[in-house]
N, CA, C and O atoms as a GROMACS GRO file, in nm:
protein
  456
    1UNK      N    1   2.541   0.771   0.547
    1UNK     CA    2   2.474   0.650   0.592
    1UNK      C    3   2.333   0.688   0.639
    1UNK      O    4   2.331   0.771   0.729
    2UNK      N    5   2.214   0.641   0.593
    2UNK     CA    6   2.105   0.651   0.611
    2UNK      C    7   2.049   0.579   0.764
    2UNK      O    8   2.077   0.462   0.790
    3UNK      N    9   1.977   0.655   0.848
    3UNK     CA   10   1.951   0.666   1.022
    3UNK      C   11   1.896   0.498   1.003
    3UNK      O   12   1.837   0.425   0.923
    4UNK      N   13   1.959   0.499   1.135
    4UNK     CA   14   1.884   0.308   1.172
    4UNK      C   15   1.737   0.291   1.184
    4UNK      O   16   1.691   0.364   1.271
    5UNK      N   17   1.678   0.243   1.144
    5UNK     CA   18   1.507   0.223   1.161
    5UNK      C   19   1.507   0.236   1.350
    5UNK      O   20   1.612   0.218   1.413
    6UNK      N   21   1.405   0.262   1.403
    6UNK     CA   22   1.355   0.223   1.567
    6UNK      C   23   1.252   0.123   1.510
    6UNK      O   24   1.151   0.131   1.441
    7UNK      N   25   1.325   0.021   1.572
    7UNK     CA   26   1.284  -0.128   1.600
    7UNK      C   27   1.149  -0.150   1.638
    7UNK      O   28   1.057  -0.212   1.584
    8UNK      N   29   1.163  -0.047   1.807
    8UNK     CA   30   1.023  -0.068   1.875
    8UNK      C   31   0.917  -0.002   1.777
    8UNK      O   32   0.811  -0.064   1.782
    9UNK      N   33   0.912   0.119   1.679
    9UNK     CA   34   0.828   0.158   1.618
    9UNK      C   35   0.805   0.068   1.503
    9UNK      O   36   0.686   0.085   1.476
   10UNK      N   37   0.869  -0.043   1.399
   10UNK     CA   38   0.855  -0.069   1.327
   10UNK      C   39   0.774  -0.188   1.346
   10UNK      O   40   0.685  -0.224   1.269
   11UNK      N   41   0.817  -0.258   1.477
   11UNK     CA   42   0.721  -0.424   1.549
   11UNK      C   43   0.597  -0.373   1.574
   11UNK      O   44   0.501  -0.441   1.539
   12UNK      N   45   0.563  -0.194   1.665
   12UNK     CA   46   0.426  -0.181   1.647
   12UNK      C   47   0.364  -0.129   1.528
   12UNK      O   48   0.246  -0.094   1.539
   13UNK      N   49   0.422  -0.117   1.410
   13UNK     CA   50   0.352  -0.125   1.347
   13UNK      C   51   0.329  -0.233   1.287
   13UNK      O   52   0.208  -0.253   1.294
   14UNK      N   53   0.391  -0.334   1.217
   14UNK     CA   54   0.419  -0.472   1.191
   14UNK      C   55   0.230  -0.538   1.266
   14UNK      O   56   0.133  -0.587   1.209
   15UNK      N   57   0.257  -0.504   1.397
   15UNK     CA   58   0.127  -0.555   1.499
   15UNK      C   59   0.023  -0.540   1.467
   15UNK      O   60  -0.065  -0.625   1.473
   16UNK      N   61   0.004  -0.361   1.404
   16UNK     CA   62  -0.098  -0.305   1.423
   16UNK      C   63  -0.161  -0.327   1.285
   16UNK      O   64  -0.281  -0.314   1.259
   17UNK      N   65  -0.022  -0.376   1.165
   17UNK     CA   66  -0.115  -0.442   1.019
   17UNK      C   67  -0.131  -0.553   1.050
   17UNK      O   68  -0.210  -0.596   0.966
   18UNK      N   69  -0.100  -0.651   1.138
   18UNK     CA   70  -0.153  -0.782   1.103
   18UNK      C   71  -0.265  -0.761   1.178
   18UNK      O   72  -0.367  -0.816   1.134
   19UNK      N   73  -0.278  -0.683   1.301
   19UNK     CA   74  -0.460  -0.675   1.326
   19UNK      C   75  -0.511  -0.651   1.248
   19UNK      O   76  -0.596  -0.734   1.217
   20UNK      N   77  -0.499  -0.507   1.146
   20UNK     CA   78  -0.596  -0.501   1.082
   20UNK      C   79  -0.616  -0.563   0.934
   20UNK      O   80  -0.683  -0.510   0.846
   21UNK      N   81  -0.539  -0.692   0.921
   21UNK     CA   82  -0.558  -0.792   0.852
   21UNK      C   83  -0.657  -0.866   0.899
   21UNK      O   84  -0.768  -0.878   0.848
   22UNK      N   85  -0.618  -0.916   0.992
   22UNK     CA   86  -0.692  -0.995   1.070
   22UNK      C   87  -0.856  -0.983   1.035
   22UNK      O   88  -0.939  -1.058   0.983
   23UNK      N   89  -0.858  -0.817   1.104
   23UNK     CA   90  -1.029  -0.772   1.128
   23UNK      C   91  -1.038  -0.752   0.961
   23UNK      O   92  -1.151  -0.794   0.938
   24UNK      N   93  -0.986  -0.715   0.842
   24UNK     CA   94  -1.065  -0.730   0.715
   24UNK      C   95  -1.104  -0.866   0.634
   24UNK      O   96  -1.177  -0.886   0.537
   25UNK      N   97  -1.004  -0.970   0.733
   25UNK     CA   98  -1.024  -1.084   0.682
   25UNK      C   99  -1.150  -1.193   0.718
   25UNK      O  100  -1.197  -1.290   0.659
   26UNK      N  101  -1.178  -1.127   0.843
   26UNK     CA  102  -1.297  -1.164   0.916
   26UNK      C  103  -1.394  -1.050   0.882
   26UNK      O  104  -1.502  -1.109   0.895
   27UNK      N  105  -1.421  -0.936   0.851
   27UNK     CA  106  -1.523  -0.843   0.755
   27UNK      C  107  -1.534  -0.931   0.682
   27UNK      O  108  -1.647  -0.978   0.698
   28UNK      N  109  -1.462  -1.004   0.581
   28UNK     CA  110  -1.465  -1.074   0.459
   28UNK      C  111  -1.601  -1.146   0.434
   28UNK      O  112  -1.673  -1.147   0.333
   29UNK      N  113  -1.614  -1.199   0.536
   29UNK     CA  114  -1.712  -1.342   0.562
   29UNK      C  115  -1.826  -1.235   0.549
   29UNK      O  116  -1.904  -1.286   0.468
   30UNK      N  117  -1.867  -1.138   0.578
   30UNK     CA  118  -1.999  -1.049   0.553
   30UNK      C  119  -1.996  -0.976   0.434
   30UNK      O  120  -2.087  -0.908   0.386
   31UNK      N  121  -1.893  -0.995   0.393
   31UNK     CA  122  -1.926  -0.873   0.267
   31UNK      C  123  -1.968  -0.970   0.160
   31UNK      O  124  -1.953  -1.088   0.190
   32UNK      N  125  -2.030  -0.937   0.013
   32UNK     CA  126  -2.056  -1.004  -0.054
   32UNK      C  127  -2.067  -0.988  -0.266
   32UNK      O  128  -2.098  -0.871  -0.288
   33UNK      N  129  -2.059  -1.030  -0.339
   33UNK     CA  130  -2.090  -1.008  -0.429
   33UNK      C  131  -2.178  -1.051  -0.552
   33UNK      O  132  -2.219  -1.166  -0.562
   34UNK      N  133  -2.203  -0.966  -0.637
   34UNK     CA  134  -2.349  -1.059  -0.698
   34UNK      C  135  -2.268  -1.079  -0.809
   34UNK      O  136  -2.164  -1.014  -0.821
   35UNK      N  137  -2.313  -1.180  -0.910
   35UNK     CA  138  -2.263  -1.198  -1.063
   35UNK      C  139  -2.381  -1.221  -1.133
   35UNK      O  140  -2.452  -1.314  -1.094
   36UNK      N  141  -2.415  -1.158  -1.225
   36UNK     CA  142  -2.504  -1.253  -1.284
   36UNK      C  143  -2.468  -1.252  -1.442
   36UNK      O  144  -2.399  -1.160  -1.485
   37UNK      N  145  -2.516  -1.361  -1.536
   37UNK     CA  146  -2.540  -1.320  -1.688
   37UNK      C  147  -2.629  -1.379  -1.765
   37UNK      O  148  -2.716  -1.393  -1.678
   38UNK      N  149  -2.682  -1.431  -1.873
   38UNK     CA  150  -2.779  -1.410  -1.944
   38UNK      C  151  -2.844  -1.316  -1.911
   38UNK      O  152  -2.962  -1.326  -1.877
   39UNK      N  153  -2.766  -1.187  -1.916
   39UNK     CA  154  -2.914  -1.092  -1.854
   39UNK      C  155  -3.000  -1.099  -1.751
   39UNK      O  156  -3.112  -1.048  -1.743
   40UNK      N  157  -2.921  -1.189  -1.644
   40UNK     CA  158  -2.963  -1.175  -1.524
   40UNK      C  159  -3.045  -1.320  -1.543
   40UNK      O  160  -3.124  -1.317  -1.449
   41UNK      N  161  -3.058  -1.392  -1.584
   41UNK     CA  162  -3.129  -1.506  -1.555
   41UNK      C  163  -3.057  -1.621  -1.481
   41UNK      O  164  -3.112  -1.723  -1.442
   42UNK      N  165  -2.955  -1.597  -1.470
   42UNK     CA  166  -2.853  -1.647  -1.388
   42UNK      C  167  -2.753  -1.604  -1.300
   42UNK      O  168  -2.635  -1.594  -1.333
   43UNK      N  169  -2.817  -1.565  -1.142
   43UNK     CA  170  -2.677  -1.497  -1.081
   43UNK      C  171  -2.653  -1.595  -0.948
   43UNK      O  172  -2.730  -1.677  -0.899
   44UNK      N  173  -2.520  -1.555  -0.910
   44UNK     CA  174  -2.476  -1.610  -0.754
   44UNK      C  175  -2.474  -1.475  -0.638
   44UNK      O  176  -2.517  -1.363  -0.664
   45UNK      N  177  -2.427  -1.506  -0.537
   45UNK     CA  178  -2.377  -1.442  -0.494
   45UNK      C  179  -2.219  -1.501  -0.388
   45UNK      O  180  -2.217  -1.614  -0.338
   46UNK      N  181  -2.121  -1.417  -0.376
   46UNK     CA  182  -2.041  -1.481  -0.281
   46UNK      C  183  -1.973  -1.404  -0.210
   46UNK      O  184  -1.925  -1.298  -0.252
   47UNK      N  185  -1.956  -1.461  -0.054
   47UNK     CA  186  -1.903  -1.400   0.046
   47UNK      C  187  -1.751  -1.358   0.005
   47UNK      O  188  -1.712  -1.423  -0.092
   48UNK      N  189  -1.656  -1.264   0.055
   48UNK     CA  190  -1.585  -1.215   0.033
   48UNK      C  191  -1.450  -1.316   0.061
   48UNK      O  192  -1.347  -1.291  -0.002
   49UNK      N  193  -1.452  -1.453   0.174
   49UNK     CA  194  -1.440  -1.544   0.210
   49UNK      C  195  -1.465  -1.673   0.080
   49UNK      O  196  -1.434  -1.791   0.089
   50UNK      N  197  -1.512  -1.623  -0.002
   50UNK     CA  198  -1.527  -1.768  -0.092
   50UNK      C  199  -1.612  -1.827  -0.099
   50UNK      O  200  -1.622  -1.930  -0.166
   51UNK      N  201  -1.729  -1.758  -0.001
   51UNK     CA  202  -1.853  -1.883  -0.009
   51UNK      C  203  -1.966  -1.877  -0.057
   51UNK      O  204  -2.041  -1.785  -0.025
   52UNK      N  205  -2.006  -1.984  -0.153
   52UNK     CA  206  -2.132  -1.917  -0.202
   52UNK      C  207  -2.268  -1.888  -0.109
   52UNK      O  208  -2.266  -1.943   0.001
   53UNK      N  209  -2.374  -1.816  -0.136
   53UNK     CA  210  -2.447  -1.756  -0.047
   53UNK      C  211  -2.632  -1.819  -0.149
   53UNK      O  212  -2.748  -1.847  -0.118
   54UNK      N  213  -2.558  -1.812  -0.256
   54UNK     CA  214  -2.655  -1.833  -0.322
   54UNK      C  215  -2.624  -1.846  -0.487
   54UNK      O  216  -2.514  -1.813  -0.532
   55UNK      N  217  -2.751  -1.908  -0.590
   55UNK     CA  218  -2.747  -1.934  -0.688
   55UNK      C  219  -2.897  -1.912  -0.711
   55UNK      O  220  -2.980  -1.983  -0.654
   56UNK      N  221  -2.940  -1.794  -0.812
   56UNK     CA  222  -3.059  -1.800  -0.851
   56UNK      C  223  -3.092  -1.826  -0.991
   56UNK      O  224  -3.008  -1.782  -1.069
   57UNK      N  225  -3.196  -1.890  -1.046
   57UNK     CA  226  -3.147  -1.931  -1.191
   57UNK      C  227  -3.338  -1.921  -1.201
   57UNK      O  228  -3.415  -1.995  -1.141
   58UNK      N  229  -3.388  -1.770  -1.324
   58UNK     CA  230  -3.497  -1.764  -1.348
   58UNK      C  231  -3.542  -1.860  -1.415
   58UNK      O  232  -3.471  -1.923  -1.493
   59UNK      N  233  -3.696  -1.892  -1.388
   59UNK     CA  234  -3.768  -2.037  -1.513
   59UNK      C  235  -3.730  -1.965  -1.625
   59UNK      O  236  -3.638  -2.045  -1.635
   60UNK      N  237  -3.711  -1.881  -1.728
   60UNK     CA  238  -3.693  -1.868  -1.851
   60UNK      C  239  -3.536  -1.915  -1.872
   60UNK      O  240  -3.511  -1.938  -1.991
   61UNK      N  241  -3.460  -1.928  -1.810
   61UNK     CA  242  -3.338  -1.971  -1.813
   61UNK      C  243  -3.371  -2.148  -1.845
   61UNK      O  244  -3.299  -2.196  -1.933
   62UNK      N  245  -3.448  -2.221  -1.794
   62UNK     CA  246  -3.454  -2.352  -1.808
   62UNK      C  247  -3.515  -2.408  -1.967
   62UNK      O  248  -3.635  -2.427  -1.986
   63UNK      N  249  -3.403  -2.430  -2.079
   63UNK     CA  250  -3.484  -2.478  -2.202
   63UNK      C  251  -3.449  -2.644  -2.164
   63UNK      O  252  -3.353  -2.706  -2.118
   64UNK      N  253  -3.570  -2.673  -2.208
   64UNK     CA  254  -3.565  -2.881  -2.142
   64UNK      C  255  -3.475  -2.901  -2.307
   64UNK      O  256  -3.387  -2.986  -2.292
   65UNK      N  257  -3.476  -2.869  -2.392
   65UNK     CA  258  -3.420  -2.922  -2.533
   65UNK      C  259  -3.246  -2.831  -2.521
   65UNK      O  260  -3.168  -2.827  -2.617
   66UNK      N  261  -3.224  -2.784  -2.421
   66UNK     CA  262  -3.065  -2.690  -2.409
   66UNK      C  263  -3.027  -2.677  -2.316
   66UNK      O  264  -2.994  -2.562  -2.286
   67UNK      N  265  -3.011  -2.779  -2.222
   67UNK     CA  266  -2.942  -2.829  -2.102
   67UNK      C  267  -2.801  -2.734  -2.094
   67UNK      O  268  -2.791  -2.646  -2.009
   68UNK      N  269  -2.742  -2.749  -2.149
   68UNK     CA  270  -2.582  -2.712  -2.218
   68UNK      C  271  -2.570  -2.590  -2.162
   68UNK      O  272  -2.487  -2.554  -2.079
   69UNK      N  273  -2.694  -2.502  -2.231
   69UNK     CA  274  -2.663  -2.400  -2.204
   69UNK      C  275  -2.680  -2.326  -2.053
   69UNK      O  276  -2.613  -2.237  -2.000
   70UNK      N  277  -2.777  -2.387  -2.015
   70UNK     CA  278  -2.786  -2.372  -1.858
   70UNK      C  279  -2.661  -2.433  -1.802
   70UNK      O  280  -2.561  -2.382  -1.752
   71UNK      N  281  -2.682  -2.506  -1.816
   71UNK     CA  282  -2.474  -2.535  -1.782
   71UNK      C  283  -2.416  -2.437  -1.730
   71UNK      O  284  -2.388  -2.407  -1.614
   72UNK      N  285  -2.392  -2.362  -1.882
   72UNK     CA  286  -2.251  -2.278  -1.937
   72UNK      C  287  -2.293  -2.157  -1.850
   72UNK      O  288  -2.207  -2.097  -1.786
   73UNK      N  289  -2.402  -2.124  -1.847
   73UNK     CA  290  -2.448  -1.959  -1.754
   73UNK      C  291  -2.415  -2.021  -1.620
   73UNK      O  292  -2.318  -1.962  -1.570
   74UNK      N  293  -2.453  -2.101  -1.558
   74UNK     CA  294  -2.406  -2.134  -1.434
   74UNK      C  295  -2.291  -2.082  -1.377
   74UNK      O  296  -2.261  -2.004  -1.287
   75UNK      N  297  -2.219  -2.177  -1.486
   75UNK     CA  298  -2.029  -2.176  -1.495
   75UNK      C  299  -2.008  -2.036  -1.491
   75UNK      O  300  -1.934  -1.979  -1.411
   76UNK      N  301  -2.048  -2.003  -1.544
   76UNK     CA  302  -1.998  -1.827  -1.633
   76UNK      C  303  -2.045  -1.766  -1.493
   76UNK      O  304  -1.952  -1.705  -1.439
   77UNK      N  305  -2.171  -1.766  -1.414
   77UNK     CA  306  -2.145  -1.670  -1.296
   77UNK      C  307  -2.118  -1.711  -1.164
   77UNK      O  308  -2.104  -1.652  -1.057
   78UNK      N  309  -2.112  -1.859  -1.211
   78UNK     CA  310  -1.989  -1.912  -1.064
   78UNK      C  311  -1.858  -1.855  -1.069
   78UNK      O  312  -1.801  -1.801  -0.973
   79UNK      N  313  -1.800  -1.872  -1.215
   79UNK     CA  314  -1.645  -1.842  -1.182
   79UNK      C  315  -1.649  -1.632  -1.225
   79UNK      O  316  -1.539  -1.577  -1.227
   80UNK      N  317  -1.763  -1.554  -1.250
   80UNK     CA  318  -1.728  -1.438  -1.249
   80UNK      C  319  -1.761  -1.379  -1.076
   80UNK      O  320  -1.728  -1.272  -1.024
   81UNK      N  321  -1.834  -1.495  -1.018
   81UNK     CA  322  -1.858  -1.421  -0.877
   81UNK      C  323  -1.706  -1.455  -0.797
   81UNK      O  324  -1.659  -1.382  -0.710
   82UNK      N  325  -1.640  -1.583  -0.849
   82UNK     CA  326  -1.578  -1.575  -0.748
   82UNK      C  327  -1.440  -1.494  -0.803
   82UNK      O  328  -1.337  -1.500  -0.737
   83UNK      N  329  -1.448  -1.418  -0.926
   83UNK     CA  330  -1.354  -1.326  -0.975
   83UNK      C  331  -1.349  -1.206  -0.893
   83UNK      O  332  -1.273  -1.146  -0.818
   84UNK      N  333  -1.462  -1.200  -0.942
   84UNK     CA  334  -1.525  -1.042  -0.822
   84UNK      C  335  -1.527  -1.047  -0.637
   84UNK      O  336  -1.520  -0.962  -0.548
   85UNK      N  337  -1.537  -1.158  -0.641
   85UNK     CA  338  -1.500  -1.170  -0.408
   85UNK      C  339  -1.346  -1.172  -0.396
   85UNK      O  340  -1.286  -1.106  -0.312
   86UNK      N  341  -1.287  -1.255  -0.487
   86UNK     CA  342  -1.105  -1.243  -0.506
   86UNK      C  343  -1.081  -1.076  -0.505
   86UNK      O  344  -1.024  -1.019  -0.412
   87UNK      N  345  -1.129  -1.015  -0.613
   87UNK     CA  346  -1.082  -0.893  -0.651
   87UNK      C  347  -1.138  -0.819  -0.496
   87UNK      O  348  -1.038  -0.776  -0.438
   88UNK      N  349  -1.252  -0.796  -0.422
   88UNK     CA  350  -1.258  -0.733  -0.351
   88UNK      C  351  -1.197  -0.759  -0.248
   88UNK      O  352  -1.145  -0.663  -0.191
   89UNK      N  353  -1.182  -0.891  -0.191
   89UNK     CA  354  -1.070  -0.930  -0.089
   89UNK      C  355  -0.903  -0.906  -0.098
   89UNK      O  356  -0.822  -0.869  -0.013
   90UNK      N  357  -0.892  -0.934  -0.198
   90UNK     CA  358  -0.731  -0.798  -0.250
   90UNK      C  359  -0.760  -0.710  -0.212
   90UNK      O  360  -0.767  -0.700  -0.090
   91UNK      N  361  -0.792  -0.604  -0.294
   91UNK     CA  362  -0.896  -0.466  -0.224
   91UNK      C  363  -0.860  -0.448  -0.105
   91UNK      O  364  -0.752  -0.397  -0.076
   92UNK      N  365  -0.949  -0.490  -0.015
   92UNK     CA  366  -0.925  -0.504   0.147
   92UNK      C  367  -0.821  -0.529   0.225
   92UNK      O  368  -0.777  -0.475   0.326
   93UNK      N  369  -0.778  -0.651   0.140
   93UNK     CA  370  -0.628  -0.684   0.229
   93UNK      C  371  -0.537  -0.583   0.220
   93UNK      O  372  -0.444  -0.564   0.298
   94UNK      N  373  -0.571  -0.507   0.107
   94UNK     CA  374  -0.422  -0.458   0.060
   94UNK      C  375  -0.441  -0.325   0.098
   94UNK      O  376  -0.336  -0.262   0.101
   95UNK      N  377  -0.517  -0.277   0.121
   95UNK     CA  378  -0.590  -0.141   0.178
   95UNK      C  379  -0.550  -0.164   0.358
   95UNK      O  380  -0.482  -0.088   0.426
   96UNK      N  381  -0.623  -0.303   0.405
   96UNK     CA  382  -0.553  -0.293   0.599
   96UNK      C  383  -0.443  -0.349   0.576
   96UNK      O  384  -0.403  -0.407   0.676
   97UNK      N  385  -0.360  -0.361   0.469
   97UNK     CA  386  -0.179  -0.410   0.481
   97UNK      C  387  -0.131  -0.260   0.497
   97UNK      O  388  -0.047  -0.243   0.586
   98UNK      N  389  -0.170  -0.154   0.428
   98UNK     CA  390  -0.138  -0.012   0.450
   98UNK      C  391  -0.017   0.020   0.407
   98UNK      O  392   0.002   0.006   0.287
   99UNK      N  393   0.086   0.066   0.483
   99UNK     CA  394   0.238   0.076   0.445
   99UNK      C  395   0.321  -0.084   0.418
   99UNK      O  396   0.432  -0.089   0.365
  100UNK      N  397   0.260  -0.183   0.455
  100UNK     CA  398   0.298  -0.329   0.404
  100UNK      C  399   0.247  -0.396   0.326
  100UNK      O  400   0.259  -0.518   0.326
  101UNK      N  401   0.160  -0.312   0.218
  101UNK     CA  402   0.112  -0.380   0.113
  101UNK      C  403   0.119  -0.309  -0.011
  101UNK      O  404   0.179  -0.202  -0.016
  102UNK      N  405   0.073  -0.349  -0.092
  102UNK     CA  406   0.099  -0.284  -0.250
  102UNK      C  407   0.216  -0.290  -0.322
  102UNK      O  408   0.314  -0.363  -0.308
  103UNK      N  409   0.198  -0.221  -0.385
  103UNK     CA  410   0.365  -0.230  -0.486
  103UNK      C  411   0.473  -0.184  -0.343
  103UNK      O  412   0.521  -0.279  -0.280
  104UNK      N  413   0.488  -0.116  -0.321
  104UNK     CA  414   0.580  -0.046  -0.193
  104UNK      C  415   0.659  -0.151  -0.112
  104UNK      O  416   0.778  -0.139  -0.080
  105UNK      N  417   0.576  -0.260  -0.082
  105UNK     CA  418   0.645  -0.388  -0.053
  105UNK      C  419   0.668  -0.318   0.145
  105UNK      O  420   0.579  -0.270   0.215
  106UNK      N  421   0.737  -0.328   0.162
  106UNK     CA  422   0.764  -0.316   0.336
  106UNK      C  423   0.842  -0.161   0.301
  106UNK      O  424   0.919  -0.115   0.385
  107UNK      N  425   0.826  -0.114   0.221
  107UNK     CA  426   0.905   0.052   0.210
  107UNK      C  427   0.877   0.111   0.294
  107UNK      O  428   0.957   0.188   0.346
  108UNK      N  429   0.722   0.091   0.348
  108UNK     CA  430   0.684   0.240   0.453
  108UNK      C  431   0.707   0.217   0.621
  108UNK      O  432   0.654   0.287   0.708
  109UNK      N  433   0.827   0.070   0.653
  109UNK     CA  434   0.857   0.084   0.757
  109UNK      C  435   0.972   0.162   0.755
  109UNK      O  436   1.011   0.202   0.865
  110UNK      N  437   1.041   0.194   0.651
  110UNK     CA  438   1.163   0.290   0.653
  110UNK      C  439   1.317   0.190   0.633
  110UNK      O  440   1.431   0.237   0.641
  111UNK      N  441   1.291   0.081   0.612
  111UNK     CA  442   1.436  -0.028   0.622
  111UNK      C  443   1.515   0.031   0.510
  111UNK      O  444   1.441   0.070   0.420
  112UNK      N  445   1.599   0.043   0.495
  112UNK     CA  446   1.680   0.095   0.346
  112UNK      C  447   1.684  -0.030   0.242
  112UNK      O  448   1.739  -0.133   0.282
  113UNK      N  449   1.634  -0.030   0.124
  113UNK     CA  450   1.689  -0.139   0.045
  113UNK      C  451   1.544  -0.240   0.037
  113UNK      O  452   1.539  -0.345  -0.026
  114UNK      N  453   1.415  -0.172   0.128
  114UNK     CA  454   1.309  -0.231   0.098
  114UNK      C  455   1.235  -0.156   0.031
  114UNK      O  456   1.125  -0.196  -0.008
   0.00000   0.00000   0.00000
């Protein structure tokens, strides 16, 4: 029969990942990422939190006869910035989840069968 977990060691740790959830989830809001494409004539940036920070879009990007396509670059580095703040906020979370995150699942409190 495999030893009983200690309780009191497993709640402080339990504690000590949701703080440091907590504090990467609030880092979040400062960290940031850029997207851009047409070769850069179109980028965002966004907080790690989800928010945009910005949208810069060079005059050579603006054709008055191809609306459309200014559109579509927009789109394209709105939804790759907020690919890239998702991906780094995983990252983070899953890095201060520590022994309660990743594939491992709750393994590294020691429970048998987790």
């Amino acid at each position: 029969m495999p030893p009983q977990p200690n309780m009191n060691q497993m709640m402080k740790q339990v504690q000590k990942v949701q703080a440091d959830i907590a504090k990467a989830q609030e880092a979040l809001k400062d960290e940031t990422v850029t997207a851009a494409v047409g070769g850069g004539v179109v980028s965002v940036e966004v907080t790690g939190d989800l928010e945009f920070k910005s949208l810069t879009i060079k005059p050579e990007a603006v054709d008055p006869d191809d609306p459309e396509m200014l559109s579509d670059m927009v789109l394209a580095a709105v939804n790759e910035g907020l690919r890239k703040a998702q991906e780094m906020a995983s990252q983070r979370l899953e890095a201060a989840a520590g022994p309660l995150g990743g594939a491992g699942g709750m393994g590294g409190l020691g429970i048998p069968g987790l």
